[in-house]
Structures are given as C-alpha cells and as structure tokens.
C-alpha positions in Angstrom: 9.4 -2.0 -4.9 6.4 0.3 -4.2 3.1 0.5 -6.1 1.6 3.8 -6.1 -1.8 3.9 -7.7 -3.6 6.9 -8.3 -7.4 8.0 -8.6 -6.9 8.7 -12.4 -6.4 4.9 -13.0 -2.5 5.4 -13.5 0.3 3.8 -11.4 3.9 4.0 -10.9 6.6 1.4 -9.5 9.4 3.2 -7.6 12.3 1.6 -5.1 11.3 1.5 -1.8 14.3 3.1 -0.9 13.3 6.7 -2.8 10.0 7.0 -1.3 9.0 9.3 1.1 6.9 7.3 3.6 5.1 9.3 6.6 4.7 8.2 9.6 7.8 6.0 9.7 8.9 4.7 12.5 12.4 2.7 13.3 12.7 0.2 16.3 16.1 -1.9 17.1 16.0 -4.6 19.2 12.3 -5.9 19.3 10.3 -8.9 19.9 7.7 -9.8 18.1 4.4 -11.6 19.1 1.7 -13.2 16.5 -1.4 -12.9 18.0 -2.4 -16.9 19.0 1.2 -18.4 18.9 3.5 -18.6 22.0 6.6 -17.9 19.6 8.4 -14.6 20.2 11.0 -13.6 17.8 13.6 -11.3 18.0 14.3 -8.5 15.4 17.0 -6.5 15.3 15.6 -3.8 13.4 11.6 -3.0 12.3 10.4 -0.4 9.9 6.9 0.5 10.7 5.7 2.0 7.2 2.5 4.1 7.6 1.0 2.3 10.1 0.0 -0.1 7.6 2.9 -2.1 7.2 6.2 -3.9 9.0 9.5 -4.6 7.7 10.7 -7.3 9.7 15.0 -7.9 10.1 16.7 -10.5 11.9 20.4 -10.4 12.4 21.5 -13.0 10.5 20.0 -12.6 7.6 20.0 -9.8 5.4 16.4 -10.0 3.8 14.0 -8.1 5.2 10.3 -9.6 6.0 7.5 -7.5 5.1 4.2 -8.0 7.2 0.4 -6.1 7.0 -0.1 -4.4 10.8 -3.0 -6.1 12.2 -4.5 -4.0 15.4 -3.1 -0.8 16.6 0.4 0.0 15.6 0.9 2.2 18.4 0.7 -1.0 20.3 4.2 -1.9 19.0 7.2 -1.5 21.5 10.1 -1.5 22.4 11.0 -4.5 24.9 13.9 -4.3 27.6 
C-alpha cells in the first residue's frame, strides 16, 4: 500500500501496484551488501522505487522485503 500525502494536509492510500512510480528501476539476479556485515544475499529480483526505496525478492519466498536506500542508488548493480 502507498501513502501519498499532499501539501493541503490531505492523503490517499492506493495499491502499490496502480501507482505510477518514476524512476523505477528492475534488477534480476543481484546480491546484496549491508554496509558493515560480511553477509551477501542473493535476490532474484529488486525494484528500486524512486531512488528512495528497495523491494527486495528472494526466490523462495514470495513476499517481497521493502528497505530505505541508504547512499547512492546509482551505486546498485548488477553482479556477474
């Protein structure tokens, strides 16, 4: 679900999935690093949501993981 609050005090709540997010960005296949931890994770799909935010999903599970971008987003890649 997505909050959208506007200057005039008023908000609406609206699926994530009929929003129009921009820039959105789709990567397949990624690891992921936390900055200070040795643990990298594999994703099989990441949905970078206006450089703000991360939806994280691994393949064996169908819930997706939603994280705050720390840093610079244009730092995220795409691993061989």
């Amino acid at each position: 679900m997505l909050t959208c609050h506007f200057r005039s005090g008023k908000k609406y709540n609206r699926p994530l999935s009929v929003c129009q997010i921009t820039p959105t960005v789709i990567l397949r296949n990624t690891f992921l690093e936390r900055k200070g931890r040795s643990v990298v994770s594999q994703a099989e799909q990441v949905i970078l949501y206006g450089d703000k935010y991360a939806a994280v999903y691994y393949s064996k599970n169908n819930k997706s993981y939603v994280m705050k971008l720390k840093g610079h987003p244009e730092r995220v890649r795409r691993r061989p």
